[in-house]
C-alpha positions as CSV (number, residue, x, y, z in Angstrom):
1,X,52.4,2.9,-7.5
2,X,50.5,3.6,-10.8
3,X,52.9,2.2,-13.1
4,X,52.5,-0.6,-14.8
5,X,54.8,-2.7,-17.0
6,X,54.0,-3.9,-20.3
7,X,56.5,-5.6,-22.6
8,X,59.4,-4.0,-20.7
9,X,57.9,-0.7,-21.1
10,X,56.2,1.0,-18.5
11,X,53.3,3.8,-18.2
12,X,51.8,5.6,-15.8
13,X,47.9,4.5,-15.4
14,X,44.8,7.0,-14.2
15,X,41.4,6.4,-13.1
16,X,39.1,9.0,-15.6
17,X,35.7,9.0,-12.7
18,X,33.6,10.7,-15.6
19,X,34.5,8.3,-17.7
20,X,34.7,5.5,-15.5
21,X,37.8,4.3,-16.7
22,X,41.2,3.3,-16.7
23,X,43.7,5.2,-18.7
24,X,47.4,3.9,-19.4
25,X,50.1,6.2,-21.2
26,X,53.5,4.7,-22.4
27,X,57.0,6.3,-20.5
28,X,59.5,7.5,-22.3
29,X,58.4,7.0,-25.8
30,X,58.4,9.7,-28.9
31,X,55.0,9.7,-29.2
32,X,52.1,9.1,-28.2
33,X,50.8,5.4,-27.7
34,X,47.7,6.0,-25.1
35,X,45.4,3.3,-24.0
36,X,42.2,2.5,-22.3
37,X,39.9,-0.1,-20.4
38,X,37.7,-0.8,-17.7
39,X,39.6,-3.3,-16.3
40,X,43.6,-4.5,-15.1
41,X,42.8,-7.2,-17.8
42,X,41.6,-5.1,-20.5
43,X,44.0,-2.7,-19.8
44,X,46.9,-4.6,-20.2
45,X,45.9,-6.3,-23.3
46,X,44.6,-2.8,-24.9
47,X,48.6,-1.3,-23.8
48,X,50.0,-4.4,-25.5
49,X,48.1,-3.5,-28.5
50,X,48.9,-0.1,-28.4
51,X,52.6,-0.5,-28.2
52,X,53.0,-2.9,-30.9
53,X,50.8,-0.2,-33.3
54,X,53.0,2.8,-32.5
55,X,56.5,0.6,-32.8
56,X,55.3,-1.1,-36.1
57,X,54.2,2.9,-37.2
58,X,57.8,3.8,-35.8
59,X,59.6,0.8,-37.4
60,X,57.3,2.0,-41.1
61,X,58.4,5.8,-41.1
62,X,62.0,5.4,-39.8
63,X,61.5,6.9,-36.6
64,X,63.7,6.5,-33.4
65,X,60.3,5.4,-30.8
66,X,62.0,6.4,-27.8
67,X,63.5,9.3,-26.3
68,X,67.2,9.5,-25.4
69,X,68.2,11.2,-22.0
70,X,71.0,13.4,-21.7
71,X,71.0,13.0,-17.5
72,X,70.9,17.2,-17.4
73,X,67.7,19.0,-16.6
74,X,66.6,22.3,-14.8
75,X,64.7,22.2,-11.6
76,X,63.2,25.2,-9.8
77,X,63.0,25.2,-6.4
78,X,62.4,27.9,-3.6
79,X,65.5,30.0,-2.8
80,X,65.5,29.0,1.0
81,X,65.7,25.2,-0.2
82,X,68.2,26.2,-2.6
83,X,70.4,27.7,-0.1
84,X,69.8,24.8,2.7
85,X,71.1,22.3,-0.4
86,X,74.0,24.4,-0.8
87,X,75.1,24.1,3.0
88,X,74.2,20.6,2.8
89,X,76.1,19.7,-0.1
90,X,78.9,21.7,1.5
91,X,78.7,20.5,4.7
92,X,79.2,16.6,3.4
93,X,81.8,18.0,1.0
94,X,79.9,17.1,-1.8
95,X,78.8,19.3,-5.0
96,X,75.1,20.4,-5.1
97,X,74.6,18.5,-8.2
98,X,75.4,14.9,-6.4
99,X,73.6,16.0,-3.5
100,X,70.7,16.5,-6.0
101,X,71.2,13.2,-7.9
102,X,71.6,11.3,-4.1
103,X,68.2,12.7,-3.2
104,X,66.6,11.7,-6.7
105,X,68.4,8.2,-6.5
106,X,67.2,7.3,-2.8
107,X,63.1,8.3,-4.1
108,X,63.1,6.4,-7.2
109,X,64.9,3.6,-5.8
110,X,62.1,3.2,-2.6
C-alpha cells in the first residue's frame, strides 16, 4: 500500500517521475500539511516536520486539525450494480446499507 504512518497519522504517498520524487499528503486532516523527499528517510522526517508545523499553526489560530466523520456519504454506482445490491441485500435479509458497509468493511480490513 501507499500509506504510510507517521506519528499515528497516516498519508497517502506518490512518486512525482518529472520531478523525481516522493510526495506524502496527511489523511484526514483540515488542511493541508503536504510533504516531500527523495527518499523513505527523508520522507518521513520532512512528514514529521510537516505535521508538527500545521498542528502547532492549528493549536495558534484555535482550529479543530482534523475532520470529524459523520459515517453517511453518497456513492454512485451503475444502475445494474445498484439493482444486483438490492437482490443481494434482500436475498441475505439484510438492508442495502449493511450490505454496503459489509463490502467496505471486508476491503479496508484486507
Amino acid at each position: 500500500m501507499n500509506i504510510m504512518t507517521i506519528d499515528g497519522h497516516q498519508a497517502v504517498i506518490t512518486y512525482d517521475p518529472d520531478t523525481d520524487r516522493l510526495r506524502g499528503e496527511f489523511l484526514g486532516l483540515n488542511g493541508g500539511a503536504d510533504f516531500v523527499a527523495t527518499t523513505i528517510p527523508g520522507l518521513r522526517r520532512e512528514g514529521k516536520i510537516s505535521l508538527r508545523v500545521f498542528l502547532e499553526a492549528c493549536a495558534e489560530e484555535g482550529i479543530e486539525p482534523f475532520k470529524s466523520f459523520s459515517g453517511k456519504f453518497m456513492a454512485r454506482v451503475k444502475p445494474e450494480l445498484h439493482q444486483r445490491a438490492i437482490v443481494a441485500a434482500a436475498a441475505k435479509g439484510i438492508s442495502l446499507n449493511q450490505l454496503v458497509e459489509r463490502a467496505i468493511e471486508h476491503e479496508v480490513s484486507a
